[in-house]
Backbone atoms as SQL, in Angstrom:
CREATE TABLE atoms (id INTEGER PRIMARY KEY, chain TEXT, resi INTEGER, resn TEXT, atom TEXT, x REAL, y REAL, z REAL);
INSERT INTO atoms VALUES
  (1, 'A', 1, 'UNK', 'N', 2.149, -11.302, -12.165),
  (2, 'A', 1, 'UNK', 'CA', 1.423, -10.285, -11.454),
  (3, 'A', 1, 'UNK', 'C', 0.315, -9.744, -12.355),
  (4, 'A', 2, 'UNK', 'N', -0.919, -9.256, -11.872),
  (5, 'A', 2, 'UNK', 'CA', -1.944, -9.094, -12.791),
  (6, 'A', 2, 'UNK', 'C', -2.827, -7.593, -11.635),
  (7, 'A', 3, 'UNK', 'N', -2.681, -6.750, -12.898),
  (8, 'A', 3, 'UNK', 'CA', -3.195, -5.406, -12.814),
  (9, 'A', 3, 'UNK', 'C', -4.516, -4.696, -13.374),
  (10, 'A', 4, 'UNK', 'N', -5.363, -4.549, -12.233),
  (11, 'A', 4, 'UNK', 'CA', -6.718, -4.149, -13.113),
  (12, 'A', 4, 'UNK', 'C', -6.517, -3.071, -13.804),
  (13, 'A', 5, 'UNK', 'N', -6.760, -2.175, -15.147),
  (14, 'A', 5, 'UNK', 'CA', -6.781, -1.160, -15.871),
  (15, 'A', 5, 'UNK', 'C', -8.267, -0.529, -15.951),
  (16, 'A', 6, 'UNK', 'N', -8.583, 0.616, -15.897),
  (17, 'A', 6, 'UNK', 'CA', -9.685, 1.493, -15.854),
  (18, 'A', 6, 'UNK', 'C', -9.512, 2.301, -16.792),
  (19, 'A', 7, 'UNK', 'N', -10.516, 2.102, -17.757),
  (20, 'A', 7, 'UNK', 'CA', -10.542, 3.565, -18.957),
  (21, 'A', 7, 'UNK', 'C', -11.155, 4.060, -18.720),
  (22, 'A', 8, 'UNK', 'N', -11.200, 5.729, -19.168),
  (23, 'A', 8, 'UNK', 'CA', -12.334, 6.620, -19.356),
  (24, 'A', 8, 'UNK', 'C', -12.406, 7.038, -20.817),
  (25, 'A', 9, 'UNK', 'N', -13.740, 7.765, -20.944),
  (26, 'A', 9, 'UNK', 'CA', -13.460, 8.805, -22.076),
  (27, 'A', 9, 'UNK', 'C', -13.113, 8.110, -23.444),
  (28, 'A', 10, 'UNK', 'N', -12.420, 9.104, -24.038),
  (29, 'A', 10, 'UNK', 'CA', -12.465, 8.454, -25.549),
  (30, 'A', 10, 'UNK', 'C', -11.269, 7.364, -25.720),
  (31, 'A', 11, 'UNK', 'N', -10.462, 6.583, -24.133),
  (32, 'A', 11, 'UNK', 'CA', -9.681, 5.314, -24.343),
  (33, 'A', 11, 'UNK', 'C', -10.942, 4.285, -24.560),
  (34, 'A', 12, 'UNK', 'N', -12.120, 4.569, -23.794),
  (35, 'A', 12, 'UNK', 'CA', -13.403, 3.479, -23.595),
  (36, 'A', 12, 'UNK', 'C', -13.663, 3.229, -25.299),
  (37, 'A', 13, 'UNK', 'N', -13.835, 4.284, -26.272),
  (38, 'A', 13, 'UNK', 'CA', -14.309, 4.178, -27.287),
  (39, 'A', 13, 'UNK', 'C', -13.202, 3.446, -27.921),
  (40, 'A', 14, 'UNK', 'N', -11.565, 3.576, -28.052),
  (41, 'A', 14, 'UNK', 'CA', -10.942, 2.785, -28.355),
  (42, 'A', 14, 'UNK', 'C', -10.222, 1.614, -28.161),
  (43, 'A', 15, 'UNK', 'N', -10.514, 1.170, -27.175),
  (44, 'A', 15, 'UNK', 'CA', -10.417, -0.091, -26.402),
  (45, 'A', 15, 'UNK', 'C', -11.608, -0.946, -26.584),
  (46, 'A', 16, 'UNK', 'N', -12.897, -0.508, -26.127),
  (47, 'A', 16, 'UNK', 'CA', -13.940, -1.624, -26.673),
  (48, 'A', 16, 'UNK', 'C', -14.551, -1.708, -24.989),
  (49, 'A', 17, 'UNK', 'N', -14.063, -1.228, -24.104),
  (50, 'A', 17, 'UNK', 'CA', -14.388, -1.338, -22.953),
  (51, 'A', 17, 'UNK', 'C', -13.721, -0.813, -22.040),
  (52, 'A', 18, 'UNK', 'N', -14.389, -0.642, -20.766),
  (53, 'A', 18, 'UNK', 'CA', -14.002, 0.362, -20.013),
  (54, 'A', 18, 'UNK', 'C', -13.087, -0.421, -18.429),
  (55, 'A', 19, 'UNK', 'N', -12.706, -1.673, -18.484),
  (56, 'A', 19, 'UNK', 'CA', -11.857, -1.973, -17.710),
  (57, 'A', 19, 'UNK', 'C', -11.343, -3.427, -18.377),
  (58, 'A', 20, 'UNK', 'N', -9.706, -3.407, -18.277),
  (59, 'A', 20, 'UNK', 'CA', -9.134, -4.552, -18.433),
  (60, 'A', 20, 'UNK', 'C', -8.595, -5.239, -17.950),
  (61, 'A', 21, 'UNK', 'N', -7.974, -6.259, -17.381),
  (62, 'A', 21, 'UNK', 'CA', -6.593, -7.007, -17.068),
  (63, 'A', 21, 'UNK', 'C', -5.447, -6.811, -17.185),
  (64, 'A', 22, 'UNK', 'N', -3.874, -6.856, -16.854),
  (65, 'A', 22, 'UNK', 'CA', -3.411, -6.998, -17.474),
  (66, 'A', 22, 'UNK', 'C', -2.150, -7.528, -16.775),
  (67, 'A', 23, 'UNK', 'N', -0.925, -8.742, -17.424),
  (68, 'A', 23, 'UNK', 'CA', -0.521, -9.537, -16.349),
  (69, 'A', 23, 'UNK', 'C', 1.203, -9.501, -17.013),
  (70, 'A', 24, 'UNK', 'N', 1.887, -9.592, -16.254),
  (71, 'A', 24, 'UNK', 'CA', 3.615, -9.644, -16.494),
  (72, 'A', 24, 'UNK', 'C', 3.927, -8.262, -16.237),
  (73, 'A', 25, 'UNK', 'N', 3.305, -7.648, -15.893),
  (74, 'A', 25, 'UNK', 'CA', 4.004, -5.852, -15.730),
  (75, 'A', 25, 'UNK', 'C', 4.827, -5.724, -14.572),
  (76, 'A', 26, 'UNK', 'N', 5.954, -5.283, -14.723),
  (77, 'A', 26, 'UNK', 'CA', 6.246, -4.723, -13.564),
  (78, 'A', 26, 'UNK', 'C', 6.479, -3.062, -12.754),
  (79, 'A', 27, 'UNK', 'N', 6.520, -2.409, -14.581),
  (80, 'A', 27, 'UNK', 'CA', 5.993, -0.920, -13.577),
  (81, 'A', 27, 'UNK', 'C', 5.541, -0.183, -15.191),
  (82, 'A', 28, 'UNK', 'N', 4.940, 1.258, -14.707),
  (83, 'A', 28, 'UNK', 'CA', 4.284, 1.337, -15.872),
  (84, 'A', 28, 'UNK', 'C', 4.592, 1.520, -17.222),
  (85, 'A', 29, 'UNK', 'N', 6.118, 1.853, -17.243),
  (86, 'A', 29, 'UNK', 'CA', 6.493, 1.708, -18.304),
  (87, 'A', 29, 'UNK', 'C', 6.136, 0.384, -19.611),
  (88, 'A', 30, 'UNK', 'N', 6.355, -0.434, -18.670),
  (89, 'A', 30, 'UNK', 'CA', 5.992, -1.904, -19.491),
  (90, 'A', 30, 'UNK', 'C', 4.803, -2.199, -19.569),
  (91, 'A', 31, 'UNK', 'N', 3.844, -1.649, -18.307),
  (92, 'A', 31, 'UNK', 'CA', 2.428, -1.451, -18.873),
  (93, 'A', 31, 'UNK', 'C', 1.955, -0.593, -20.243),
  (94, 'A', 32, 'UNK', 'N', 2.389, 0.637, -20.297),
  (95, 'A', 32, 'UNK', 'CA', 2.323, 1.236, -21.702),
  (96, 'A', 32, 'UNK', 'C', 2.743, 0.874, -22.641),
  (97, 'A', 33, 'UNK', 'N', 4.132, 0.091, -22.421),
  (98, 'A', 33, 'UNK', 'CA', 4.232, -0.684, -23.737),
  (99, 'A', 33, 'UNK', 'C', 3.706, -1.786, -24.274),
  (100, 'A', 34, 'UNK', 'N', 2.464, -2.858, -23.030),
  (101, 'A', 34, 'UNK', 'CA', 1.897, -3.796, -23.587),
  (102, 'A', 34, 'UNK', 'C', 0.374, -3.220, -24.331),
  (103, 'A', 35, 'UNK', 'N', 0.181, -2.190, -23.659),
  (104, 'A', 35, 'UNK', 'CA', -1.127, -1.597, -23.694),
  (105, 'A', 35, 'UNK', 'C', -1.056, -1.532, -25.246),
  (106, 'A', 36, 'UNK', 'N', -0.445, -0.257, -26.023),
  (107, 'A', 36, 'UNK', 'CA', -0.001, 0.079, -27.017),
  (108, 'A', 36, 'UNK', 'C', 0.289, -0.813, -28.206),
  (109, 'A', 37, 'UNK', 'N', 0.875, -2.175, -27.544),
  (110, 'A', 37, 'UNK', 'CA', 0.928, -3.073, -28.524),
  (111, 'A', 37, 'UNK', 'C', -0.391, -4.165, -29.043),
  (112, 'A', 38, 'UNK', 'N', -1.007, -4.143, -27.413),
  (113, 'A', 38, 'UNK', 'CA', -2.368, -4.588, -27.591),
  (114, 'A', 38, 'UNK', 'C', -3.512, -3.767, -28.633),
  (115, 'A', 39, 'UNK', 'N', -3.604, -2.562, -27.934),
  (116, 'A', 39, 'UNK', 'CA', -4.456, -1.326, -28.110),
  (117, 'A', 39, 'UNK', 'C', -3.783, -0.019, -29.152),
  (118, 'A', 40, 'UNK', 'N', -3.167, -0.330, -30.453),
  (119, 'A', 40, 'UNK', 'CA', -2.345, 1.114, -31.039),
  (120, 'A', 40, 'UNK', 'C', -3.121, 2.507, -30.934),
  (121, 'A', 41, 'UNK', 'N', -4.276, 2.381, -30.701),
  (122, 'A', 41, 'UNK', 'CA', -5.154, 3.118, -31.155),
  (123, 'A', 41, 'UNK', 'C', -5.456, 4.206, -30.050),
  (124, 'A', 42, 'UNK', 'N', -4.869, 3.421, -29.070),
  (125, 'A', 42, 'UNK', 'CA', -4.758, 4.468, -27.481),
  (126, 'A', 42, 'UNK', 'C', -3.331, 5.785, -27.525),
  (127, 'A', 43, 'UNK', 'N', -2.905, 5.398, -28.677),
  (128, 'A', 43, 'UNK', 'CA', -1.452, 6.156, -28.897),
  (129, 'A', 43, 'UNK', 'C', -2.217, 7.793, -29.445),
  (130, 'A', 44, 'UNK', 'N', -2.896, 7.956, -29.828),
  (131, 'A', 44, 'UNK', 'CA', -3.669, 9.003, -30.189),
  (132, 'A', 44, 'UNK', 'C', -4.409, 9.922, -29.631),
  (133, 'A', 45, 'UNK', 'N', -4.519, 9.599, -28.070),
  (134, 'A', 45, 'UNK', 'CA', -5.132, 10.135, -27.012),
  (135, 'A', 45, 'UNK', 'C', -4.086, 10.379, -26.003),
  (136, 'A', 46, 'UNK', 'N', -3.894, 11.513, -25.141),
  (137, 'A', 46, 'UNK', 'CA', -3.289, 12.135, -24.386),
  (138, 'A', 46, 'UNK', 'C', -3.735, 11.740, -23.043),
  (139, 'A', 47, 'UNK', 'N', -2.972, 11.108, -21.890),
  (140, 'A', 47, 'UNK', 'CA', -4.094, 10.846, -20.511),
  (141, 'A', 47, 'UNK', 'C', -2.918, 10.547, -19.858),
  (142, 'A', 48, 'UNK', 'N', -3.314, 10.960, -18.128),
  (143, 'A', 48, 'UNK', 'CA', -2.574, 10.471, -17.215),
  (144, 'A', 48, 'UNK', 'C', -2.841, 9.255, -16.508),
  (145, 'A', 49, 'UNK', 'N', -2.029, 9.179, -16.002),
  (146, 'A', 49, 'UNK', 'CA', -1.730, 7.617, -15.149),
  (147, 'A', 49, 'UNK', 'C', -2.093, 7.562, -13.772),
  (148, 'A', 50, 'UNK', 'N', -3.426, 7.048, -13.054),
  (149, 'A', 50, 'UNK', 'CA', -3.207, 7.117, -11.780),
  (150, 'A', 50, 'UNK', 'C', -3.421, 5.814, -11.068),
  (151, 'A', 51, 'UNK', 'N', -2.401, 5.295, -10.118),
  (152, 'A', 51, 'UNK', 'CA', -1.945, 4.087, -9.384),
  (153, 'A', 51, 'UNK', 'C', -3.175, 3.999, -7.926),
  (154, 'A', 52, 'UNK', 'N', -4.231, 3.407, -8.280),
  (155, 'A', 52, 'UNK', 'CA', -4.576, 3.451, -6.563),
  (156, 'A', 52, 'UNK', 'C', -5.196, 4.572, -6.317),
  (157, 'A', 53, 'UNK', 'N', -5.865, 5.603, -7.307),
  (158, 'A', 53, 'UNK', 'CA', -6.509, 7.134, -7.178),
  (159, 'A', 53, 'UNK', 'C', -5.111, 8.073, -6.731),
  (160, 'A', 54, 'UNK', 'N', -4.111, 7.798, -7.263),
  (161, 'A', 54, 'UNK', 'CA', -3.044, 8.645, -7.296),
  (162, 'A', 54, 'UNK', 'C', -2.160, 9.338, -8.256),
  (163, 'A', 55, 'UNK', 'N', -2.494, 10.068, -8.850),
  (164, 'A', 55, 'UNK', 'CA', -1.896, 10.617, -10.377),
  (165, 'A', 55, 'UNK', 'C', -0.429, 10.269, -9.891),
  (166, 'A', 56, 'UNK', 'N', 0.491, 9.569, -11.456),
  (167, 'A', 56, 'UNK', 'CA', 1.549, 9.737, -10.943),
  (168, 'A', 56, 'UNK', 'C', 2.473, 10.486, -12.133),
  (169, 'A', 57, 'UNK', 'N', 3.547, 10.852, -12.308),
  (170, 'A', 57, 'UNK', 'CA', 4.514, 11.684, -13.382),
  (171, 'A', 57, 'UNK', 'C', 5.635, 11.005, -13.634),
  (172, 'A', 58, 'UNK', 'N', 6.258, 9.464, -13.458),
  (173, 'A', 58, 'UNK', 'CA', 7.230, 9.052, -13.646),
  (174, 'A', 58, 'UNK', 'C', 6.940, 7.854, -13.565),
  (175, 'A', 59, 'UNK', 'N', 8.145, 6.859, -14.421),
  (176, 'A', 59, 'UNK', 'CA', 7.670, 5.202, -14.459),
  (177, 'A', 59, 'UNK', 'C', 7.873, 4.975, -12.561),
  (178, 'A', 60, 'UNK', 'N', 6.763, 3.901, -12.631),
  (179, 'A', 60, 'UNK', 'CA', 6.540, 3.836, -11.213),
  (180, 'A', 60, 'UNK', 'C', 6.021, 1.972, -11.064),
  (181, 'A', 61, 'UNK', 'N', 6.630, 1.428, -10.254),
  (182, 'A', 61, 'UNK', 'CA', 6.753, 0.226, -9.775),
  (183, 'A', 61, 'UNK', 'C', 5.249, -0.077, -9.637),
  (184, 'A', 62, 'UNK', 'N', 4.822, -1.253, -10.270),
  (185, 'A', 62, 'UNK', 'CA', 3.615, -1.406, -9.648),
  (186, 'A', 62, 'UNK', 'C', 3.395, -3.294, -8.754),
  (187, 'A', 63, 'UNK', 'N', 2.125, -3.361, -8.427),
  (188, 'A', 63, 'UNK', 'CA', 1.934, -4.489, -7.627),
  (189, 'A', 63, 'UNK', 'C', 0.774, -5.283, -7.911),
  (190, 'A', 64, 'UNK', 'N', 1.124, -6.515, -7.106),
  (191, 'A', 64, 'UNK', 'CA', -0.408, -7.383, -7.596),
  (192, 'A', 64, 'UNK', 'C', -1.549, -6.700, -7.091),
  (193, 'A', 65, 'UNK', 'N', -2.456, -6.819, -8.204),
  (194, 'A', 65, 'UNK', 'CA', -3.692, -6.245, -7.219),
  (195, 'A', 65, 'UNK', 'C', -3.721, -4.773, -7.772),
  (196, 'A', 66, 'UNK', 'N', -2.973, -3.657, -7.910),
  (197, 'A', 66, 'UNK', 'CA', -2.897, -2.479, -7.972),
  (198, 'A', 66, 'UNK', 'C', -4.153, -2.167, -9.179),
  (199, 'A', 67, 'UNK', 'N', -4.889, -1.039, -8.744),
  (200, 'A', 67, 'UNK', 'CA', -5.370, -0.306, -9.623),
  (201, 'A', 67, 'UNK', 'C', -4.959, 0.570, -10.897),
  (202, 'A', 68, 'UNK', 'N', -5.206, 0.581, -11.672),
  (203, 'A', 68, 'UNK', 'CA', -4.873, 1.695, -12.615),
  (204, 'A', 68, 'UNK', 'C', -5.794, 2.447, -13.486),
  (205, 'A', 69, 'UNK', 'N', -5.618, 4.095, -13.324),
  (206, 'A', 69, 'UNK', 'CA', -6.549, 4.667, -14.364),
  (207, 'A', 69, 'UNK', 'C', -6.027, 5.089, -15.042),
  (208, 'A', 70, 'UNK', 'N', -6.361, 5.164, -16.251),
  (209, 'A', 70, 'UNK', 'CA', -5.901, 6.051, -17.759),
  (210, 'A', 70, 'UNK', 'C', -6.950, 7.073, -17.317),
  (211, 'A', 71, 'UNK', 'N', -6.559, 8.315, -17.161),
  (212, 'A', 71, 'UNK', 'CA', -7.544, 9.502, -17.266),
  (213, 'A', 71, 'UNK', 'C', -6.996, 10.449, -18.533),
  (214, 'A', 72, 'UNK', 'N', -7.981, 10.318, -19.769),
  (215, 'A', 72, 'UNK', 'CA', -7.909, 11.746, -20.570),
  (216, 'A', 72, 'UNK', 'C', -8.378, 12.709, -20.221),
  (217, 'A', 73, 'UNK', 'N', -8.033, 13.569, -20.977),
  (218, 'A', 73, 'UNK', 'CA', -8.296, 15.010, -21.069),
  (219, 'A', 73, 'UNK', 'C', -10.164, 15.063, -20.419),
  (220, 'A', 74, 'UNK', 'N', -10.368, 15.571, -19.727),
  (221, 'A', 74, 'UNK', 'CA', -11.959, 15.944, -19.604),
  (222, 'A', 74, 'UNK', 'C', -12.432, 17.247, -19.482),
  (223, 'A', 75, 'UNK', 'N', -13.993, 17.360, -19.906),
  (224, 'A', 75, 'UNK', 'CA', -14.166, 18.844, -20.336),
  (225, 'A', 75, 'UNK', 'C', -15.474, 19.153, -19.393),
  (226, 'A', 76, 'UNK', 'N', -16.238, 19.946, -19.558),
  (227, 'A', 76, 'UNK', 'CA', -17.478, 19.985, -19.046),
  (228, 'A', 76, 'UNK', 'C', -17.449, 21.416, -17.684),
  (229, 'A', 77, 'UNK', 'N', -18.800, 21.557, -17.327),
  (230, 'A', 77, 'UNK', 'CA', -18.397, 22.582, -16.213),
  (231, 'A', 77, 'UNK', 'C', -19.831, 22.563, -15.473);
């Protein structure tokens, strides 16, 4: 199964780019743990998880095809 990933913010600066791939996941737990092993450097930044433009708060099943955003912290007004 293969999951598009969307960064913002200062994951973009530590990732190298602002959308990835990513394939064998089956919910996000195991997404954060490939991310992390790929990317350590994302461990340093604070951000939520949203499935499909849906913030979510718990490991959550995902699907082929599914969207995902890492949203950090954002500031501005």
């Amino acid at each position: 199964m293969k999951v598009t990933i969307l960064l913002y913010g200062q994951l973009i600066d530590k990732v190298g780019k602002n959308e990835i791939e990513v394939e064998d996941v089956a919910n996000t737990e195991e997404l954060i743990a490939k991310l992390t092993a790929n990317y350590p450097d994302i461990t340093q930044i604070n951000y939520k998880i949203a499935i499909n433009q849906s913030i979510i708060t718990s490991t959550s099943q995902l699907n082929e095809g599914d969207e995902i955003a890492l949203l950090p912290p954002f500031a501005g007004g």
